[in-house]
DRENKEKE-571927 format. One record per atom (N, C-alpha, C): x, y, z. Coordinates in steps of 0.05 Angstrom, whole numbers, plus 32768, in hexadecimal, padded with zeros to 4 digits. Atoms other than C-alpha are relative to their C-alpha. Layout:
DRENKEKE-571927
XYZ...
This chain:
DRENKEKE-571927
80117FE880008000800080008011801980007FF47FDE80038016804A7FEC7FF28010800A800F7FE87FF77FFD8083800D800B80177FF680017FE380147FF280C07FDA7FF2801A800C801A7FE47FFC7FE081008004800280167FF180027FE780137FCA813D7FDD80148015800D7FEA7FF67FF98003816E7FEB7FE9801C800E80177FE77FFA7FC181A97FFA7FF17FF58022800D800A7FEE7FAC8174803080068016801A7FFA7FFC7FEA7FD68192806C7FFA801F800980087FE27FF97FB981DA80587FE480038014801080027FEF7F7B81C2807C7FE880117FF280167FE980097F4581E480517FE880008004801C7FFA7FEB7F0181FD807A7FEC7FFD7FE4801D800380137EC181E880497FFA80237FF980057FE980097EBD8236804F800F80137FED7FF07FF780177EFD824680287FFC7FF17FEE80028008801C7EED82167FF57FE980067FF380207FF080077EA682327FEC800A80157FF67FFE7FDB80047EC482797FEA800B80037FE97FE87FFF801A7EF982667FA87FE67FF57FEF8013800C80147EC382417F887FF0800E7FF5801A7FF27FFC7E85826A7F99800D80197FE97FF47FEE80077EB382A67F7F80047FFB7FE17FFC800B80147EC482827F45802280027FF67FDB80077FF77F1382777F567FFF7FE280127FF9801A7FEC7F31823C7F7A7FFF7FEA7FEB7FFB801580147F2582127F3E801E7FED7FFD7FE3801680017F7581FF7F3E80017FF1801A7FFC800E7FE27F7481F27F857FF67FF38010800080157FFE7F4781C57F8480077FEB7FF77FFA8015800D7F4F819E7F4A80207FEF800A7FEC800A7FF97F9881997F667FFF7FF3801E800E80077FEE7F7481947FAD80017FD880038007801280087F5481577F9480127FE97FED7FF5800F80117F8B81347F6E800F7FEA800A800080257FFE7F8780E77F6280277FFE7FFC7FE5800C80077FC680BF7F6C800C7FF77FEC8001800280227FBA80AC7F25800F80127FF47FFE7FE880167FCA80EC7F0A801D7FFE7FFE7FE08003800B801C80DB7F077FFE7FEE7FF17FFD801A8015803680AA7ED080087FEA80047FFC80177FF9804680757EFB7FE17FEB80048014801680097FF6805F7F017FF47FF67FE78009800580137FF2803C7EC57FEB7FEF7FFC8024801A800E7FAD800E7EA9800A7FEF7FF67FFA801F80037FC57FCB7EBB7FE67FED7FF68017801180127F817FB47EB07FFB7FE88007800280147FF37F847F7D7EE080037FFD801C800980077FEB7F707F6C7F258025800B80187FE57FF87FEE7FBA7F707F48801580137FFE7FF97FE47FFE7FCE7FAE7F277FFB800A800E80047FF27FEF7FD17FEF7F487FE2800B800680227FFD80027F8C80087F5C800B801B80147FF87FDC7FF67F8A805B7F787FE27FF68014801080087FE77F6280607FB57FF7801E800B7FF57FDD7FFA7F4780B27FBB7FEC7FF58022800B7FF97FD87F3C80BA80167FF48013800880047FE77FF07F1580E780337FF67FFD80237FFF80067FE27F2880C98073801F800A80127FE07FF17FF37F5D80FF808D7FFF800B80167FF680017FE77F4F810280D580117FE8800B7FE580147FF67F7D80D780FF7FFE7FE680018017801E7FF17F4B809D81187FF87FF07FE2800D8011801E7F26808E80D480157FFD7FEF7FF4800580137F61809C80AC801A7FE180067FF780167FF47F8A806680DE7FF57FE47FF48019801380057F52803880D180037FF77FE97FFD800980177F518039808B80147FF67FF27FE4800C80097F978034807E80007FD98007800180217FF37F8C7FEA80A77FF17FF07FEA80088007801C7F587FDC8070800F7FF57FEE7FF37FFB80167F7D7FEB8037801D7FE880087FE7800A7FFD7FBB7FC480597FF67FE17FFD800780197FFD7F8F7F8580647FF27FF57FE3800A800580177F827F81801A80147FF87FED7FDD8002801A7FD27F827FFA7FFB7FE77FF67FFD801480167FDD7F387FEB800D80067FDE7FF47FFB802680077F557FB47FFB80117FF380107FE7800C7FD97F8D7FA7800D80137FFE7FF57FE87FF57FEC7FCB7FA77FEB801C7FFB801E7FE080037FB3800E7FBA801A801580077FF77FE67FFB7FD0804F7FB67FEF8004800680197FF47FF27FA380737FE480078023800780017FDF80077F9B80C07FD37FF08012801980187FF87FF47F8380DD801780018023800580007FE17FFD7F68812580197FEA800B8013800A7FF67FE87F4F814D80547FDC80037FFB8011800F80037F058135805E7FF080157FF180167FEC80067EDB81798054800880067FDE7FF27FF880247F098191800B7FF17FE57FF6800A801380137EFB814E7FF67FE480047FFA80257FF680087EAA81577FF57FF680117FF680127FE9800B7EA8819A7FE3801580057FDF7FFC7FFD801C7ED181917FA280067FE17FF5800A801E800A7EBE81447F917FF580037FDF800C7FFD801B7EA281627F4C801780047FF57FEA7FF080087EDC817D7F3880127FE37FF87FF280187FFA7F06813B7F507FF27FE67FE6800E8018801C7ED781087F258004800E7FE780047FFB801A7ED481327EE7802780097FF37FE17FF6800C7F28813E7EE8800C7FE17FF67FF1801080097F4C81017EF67FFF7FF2801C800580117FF07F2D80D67F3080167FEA80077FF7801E80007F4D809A7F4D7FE97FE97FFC8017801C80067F3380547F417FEB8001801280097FFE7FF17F0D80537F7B7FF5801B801780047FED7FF07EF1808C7FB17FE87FF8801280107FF97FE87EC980947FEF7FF080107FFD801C7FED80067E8480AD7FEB7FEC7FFB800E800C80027FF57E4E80AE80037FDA7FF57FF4801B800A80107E00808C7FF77FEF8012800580177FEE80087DC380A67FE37FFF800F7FEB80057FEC800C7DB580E37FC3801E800F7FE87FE37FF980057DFF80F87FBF800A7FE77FE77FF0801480147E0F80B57F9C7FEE80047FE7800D7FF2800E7DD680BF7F70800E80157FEA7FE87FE8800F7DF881017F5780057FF67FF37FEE800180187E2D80EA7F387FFB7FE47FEA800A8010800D7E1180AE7F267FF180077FE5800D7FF580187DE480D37EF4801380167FEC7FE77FF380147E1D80FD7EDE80107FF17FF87FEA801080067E4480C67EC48015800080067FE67FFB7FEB7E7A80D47EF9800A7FE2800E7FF8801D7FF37E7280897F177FF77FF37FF58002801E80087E7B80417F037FEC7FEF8009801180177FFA7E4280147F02800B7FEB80067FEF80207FF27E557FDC7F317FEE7FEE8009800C801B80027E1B7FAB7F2C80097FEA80037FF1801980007E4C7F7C7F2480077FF8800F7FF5800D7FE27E6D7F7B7F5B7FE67FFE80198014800F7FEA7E277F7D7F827FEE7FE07FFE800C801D7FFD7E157F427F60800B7FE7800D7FE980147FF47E527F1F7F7F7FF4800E80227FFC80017FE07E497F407FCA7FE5800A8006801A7FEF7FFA7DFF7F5C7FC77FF47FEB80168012800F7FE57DEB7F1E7FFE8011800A80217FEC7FFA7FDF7E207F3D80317FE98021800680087FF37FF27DEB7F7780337FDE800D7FF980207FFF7FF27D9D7F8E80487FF680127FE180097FF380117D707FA3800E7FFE802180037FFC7FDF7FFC7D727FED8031801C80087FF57FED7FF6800B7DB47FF3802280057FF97FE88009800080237DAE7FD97FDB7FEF80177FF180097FEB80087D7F80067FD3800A802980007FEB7FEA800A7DA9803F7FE4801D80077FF37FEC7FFF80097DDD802C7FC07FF980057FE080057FF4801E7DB580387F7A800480127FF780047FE1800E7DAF80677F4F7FE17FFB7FF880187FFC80057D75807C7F2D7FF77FF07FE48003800D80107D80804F7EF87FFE7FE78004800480177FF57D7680157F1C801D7FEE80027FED80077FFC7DBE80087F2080127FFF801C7FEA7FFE7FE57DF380037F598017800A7FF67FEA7FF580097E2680307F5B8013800F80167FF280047FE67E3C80297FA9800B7FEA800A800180187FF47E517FF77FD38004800F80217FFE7FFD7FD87E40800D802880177FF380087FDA800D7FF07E7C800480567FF78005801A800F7FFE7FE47E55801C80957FF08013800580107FF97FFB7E26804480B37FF68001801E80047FFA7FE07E1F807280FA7FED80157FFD800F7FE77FFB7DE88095811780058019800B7FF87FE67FF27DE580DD81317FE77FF88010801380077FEB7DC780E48172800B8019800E7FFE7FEF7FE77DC7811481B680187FED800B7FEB800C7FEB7E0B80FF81D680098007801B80037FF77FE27E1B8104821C80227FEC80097FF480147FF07E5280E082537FEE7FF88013800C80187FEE7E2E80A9827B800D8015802080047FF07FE17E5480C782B67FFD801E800C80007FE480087E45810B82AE7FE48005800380237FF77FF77DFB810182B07FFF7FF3801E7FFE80097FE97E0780CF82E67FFB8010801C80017FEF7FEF7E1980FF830D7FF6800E800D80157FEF7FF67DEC813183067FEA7FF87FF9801580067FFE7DB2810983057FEC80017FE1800B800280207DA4811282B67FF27FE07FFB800F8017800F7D6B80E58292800280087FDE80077FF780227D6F80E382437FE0800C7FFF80137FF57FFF7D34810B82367FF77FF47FDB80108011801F7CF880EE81FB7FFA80227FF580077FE3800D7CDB813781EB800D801280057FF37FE87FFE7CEE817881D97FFF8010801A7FFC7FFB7FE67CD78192821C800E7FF080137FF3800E7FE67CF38167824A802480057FF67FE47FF180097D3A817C821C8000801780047FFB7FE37FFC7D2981C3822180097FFB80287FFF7FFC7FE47D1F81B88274801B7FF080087FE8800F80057D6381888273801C800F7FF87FEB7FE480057D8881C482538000800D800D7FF97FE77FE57D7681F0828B800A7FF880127FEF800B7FE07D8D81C282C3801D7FFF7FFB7FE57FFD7FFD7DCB81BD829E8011801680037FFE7FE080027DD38207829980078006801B7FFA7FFC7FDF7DCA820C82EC80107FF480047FDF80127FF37E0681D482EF801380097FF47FEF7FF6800E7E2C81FE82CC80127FFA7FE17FF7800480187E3481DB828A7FF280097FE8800A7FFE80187E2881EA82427FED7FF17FFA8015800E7FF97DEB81C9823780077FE87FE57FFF801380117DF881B681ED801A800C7FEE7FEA7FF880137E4081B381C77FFD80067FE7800B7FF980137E3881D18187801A80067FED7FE77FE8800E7E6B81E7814A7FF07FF27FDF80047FFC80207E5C81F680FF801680107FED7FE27FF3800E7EA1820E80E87FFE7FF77FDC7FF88014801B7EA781D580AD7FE380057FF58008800080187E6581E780987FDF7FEE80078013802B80037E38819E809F7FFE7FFF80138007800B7FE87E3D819080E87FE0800A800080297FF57FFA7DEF81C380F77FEE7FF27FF38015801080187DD5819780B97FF57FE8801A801280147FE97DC7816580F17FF180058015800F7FF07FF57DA5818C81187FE480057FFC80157FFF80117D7881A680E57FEF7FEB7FF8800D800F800D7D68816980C77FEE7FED8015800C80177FEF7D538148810B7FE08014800F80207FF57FFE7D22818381107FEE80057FF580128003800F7D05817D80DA7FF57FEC7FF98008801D7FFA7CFF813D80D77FEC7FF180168008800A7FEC7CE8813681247FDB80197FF180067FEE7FF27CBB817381157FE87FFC7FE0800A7FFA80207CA0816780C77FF97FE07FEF8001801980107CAE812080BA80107FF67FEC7FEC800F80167CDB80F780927FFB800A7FE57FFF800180257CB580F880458006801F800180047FE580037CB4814680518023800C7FF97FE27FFF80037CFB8143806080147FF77FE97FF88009801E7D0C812080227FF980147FEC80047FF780167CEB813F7FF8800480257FFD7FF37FE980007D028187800F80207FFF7FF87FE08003800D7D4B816E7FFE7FF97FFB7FE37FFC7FFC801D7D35815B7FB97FEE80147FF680057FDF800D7D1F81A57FAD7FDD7FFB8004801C800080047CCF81927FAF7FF9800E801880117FF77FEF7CBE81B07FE6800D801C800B7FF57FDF80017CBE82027FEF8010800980257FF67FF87FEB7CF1821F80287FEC8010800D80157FF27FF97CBB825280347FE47FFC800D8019800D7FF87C8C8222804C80058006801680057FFF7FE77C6E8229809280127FEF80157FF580137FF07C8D81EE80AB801880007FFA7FDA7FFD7FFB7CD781FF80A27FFB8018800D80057FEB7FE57CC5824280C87FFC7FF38017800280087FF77CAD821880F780207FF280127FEB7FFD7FFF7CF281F580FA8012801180087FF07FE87FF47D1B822C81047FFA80128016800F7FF17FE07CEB82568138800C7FEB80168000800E7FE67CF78210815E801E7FFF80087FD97FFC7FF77D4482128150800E801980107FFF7FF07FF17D48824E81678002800C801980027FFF7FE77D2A824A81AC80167FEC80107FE980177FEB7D63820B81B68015801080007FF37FFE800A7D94823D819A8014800E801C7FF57FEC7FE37DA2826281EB800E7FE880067FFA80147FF97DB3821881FA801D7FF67FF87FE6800F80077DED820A81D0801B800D7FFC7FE37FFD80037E3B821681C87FF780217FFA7FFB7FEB80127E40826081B5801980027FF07FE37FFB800B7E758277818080047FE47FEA7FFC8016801F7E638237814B80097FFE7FEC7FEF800A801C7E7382488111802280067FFB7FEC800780017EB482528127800B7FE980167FF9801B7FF67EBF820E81487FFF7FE57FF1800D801880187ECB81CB81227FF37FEC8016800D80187FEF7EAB818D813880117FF980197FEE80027FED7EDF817081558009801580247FFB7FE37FF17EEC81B581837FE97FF78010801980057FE47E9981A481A280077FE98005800580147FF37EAC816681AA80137FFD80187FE97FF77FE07EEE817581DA7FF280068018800F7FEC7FED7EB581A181F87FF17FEA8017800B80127FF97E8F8163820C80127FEB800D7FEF800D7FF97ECD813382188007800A80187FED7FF37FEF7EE8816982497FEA800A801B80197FFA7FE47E9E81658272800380217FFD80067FE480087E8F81AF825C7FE380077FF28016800480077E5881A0823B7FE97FE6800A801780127FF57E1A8173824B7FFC7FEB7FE180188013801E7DFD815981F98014800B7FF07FFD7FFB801A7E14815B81BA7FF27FF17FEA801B800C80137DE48150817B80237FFA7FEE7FE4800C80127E248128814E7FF37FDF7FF87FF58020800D7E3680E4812980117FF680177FF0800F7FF07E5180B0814F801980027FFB7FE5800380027E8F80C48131800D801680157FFC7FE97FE67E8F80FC817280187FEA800E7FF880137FF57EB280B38187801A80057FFC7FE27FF880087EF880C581688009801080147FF47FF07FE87F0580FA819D80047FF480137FFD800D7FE07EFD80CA81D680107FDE7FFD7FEE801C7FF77F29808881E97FFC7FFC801C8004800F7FE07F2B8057821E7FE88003801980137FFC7FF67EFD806582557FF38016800380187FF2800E7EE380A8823A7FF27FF57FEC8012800580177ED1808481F97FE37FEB801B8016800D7FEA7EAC8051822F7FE7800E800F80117FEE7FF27E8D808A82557FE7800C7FE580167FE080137E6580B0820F7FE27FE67FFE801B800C80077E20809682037FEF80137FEC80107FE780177DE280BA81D47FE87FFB8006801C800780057D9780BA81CF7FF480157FED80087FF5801E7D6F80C381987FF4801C8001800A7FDC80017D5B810E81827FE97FFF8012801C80017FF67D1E812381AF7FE980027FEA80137FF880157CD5811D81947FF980188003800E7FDF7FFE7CB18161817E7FE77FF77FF7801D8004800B7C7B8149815D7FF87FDE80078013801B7FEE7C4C8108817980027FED7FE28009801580127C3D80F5812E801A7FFC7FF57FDC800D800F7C8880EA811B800D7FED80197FFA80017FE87C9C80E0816180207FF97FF87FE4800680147CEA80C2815580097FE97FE87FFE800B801A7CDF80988116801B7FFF7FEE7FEC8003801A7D1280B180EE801F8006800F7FE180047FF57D6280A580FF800C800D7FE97FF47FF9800A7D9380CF80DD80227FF380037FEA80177FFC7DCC809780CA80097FFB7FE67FF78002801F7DF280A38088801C7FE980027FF1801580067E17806D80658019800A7FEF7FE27FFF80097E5E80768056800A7FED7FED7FF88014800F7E7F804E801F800F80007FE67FE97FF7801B7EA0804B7FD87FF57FFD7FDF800D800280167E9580547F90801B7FFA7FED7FF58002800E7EB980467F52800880177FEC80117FF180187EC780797F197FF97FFF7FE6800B8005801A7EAC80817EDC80157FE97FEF7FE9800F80077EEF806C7EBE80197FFD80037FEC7FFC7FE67F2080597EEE80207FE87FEA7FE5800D800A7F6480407ED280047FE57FFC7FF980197FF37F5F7FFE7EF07FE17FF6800A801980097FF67F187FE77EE980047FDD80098001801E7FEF7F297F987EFC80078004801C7FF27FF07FED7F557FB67F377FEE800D801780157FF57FF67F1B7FE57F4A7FF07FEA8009801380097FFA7EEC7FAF7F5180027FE380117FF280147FF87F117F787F6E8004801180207FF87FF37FF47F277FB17FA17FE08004801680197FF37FF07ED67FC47FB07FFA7FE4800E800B800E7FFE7EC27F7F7FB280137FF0801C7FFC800A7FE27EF47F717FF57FFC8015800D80077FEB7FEB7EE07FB5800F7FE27FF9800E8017800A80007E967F8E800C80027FEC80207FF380167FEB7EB67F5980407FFC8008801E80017FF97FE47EA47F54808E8016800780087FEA80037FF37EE97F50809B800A80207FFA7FFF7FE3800A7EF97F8F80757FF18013801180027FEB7FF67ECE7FB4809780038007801A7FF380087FDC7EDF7F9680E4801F80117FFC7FE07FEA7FF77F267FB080D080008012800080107FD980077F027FFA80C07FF98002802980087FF57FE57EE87FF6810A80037FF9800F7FEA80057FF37F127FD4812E80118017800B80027FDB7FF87F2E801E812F7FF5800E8005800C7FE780067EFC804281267FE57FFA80088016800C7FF67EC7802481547FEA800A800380127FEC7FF37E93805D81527FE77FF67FDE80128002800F7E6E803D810D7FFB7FE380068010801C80027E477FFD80FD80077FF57FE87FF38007800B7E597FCD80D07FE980067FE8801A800080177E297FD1808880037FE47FFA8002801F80017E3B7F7E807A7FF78000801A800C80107FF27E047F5C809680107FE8800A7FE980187FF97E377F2080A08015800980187FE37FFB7FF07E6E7F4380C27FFB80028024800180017FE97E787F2D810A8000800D801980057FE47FE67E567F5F814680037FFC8014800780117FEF7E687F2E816F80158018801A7FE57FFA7FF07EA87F5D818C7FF08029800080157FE480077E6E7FA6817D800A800A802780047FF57FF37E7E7FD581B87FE7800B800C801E7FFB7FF17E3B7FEE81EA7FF580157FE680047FE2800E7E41803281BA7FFC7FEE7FE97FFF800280147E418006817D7FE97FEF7FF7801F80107FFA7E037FD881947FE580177FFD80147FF380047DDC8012819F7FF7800A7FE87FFB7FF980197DF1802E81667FF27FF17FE580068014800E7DD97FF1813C7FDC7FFF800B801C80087FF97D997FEC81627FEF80177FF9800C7FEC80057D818034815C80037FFC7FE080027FFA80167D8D8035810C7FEC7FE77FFA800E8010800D7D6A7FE981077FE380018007801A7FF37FF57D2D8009812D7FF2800F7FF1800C7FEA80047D248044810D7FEF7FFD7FE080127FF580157CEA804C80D4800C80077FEA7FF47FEE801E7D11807C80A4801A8000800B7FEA7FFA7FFD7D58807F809C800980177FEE7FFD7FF180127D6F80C28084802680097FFC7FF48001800F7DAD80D1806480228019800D7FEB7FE17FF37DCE811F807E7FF0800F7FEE80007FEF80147DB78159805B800F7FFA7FE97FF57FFA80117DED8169803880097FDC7FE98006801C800B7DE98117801B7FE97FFA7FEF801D800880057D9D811580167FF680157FE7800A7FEA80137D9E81547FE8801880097FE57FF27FF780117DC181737FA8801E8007800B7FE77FF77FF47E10817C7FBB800180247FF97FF67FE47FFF7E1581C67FA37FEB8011801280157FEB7FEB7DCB81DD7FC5800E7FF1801E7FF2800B7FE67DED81B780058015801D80017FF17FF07FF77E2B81D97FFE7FFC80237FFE80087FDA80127E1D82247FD87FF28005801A80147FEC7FF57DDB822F7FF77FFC7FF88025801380027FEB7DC9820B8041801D8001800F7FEF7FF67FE87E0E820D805B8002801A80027FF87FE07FF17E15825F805D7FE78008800F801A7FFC7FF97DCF825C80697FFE7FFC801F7FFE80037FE67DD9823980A98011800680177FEE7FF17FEB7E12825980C77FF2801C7FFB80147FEE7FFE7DE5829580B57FF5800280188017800E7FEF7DB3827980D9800D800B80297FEC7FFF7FE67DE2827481198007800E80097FEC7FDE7FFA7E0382BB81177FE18010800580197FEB7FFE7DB682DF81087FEE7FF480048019801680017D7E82AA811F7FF180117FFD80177FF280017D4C82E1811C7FF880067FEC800C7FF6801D7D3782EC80D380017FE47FF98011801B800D7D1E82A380C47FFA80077FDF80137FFA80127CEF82C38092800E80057FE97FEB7FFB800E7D2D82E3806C80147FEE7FF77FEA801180037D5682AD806E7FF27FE67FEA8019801880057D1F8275805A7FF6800A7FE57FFF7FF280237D1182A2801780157FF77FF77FE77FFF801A7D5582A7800380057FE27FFD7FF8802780077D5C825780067FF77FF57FEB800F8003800C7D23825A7FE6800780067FE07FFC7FF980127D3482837FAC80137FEE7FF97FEF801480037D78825E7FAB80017FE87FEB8006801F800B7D5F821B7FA57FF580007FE5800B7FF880177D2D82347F6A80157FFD7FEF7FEF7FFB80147D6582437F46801B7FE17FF87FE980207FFB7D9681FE7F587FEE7FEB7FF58018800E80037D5681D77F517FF77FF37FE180157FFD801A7D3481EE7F10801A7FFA7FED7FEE8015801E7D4F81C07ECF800980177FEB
């Protein structure tokens, strides 16, 4: 195994400087160079067979996941050889168009649903039917089904899958006598006691952009309902409607409750906040788990978003599937698919979380027998839940994600008081991203 990092990686670039070169209509070199496959020197040549080189693009460049993966990738050599191209997680997502339409590696990290979709219809990714006809019994018709496209094809293969939830430390509530709370009241009255014990009630940061998307989506969701929630990410349904005012009036009133100073904090940063007993909750992904080891990781626990509304009550789990795609025309299509088809493997993905113990496995086969308490629950809350939804910025168009709902929501955060103003301009926005 080779490891190819992008030489732009160690500049660390905030989802908001790559918005700002784009948006502007600059930055074009700096991503495409950003983004550049291990391929792109003249040593990956199109062997065209299985034990050639095969390019591997990462957008696993924190410490934990990128640990992790490297173990993967290592437990696959047998002679092989992956160059693995990893670039800092946020650049990678917000110039992924750019990256497919230059000079991709064989392989990349992506994500299902909507997002895979995308490029799927842009002829950016490789139909890999094939290889699901070889491993499609290692997993659940839901995830088959989000691994299509809209052409009734497959053009994913899942690698795992963690929910977001209210996180907490076990001894931290212990202490002070904390109950997970089911409704939004009994969270609002839960925030005030933690307020009198002198903690932050709820860790918060929106620096990168994406973190508030979980937020949002669990109140609109708790507050509107799943199909509503769908179908407001694929543009059908007007920002201007009653019931996203609604939304926001209610975000609003949680808004005394949480971290101040968000959008300059990254995730990571609330989650110290929480590790360091400073805070009481955090609304996150189980990947809040990377910050903590040994008997802090032991101590974190979660419970599912509160209900707001009786006729949704908590139905719908927000638990996006992580995983890999092919591209259109990858150097090394035997290589590529030979490569997906042991990333498909229990074992493969036990050596993914074996490190990185904060997801679930997506092979139905692969042994949970060794699943941590956090990784049980984890498993039980997603096989419960009614609807499984995706992330915003997943479940919806990548440029109205990035362009329009991330400034929108650090907006949101700096001026919560003009809803009405804000909830237009999305509006208008979208119209325009939307309409064919």
């Amino acid at each position: 195994m080779v490891l190819c990092l992008a030489e732009e990686e160690s500049m660390n670039f905030s989802r908001r400087t790559v918005l700002g070169g784009a948006m502007a209509g600059i930055g074009g070199v700096a991503a495409t160079s950003l983004l550049a496959a291990c391929g792109s020197s003249d040593d990956a040549k199109d062997t065209g067979n299985a034990t050639g080189d095969v390019t591997f693009g990462s957008n696993y460049s924190d410490n934990v996941p990128k640990t992790a993966m490297a173990n993967v990738i290592s437990g696959y050599a047998n002679g092989k050889n992956v160059k693995v191209n990893t670039v800092d997680h946020n650049s990678f997502q917000e110039n992924i168009n750019r990256y497919l339409q230059g000079n991709p590696d064989d392989v990349f990290c992506w994500f299902a649903g909507y997002r895979m979709q995308f490029f799927a219809k842009q002829g950016l990714a490789r139909d890999i039917s094939d290889v699901w006809a070889e491993v499609g019994g290692n997993f659940s018709e839901a995830l088959k089904a989000a691994s299509t496209g809209e052409d009734g094809k497959q053009y994913f293969l899942p690698f795992y899958n963690y929910p977001w939830g209210v996180f907490y430390r076990k001894s931290v509530w212990q202490q002070k006598g904390y109950t997970p709370p089911k409704t939004l009241d009994e969270f609002k009255t839960l925030c005030e006691k933690m307020k009198t014990d002198g903690l932050i009630p709820v860790a918060f940061a929106d620096k990168d952009g994406w973190p508030a998307m979980g937020t949002f989506d669990y109140l609109n969701m708790r507050i509107n309902g799943y199909q509503f929630h769908v179908d407001l990410m694929a543009g059908k349904q007007a920002w201007t409607d009653a019931k996203l005012k609604t939304v926001f009036d209610t975000w609003r009133g949680l808004l005394p409750y949480h971290q101040p100073g968000a959008n300059g904090r990254t995730w990571q940063e609330a989650a110290q906040s929480l590790l360091n007993k400073q805070s009481g909750m955090y609304v996150s992904g189980t990947f809040v788990g990377e910050q903590f080891s040994g008997a802090d990781l032991a101590d974190l626990d979660f419970f599912a978003f509160p209900e707001i509304n009786s006729e949704f009550g908590q139905d719908s789990v927000e638990a996006p599937i992580d995983g890999f795609m092919v591209a259109a025309k990858p150097k090394n299509a035997a290589g590529a698919k030979e490569l997906m088809k042991y990333l498909a493997t229990g074992p493969a993905e036990l050596a993914y979380l074996k490190n990185n113990p904060t997801n679930v496995a997506a092979n139905k086969t692969a042994d949970t027998s060794g699943y941590s308490a956090l990784q049980k629950k984890s498993a039980e809350l997603i096989s419960g839940a009614k609807h499984i939804s995706q992330f915003l910025d997943r479940d919806t168009r990548p440029d109205f994600a990035s362009q329009v709902m991330i400034p929108a929501l650090q907006t949101f955060i700096n001026k919560p008081d003009d809803v009405d103003g804000l909830l237009k301009s999305i509006e208008a926005q979208k119209k325009t991203i939307f309409t064919p």
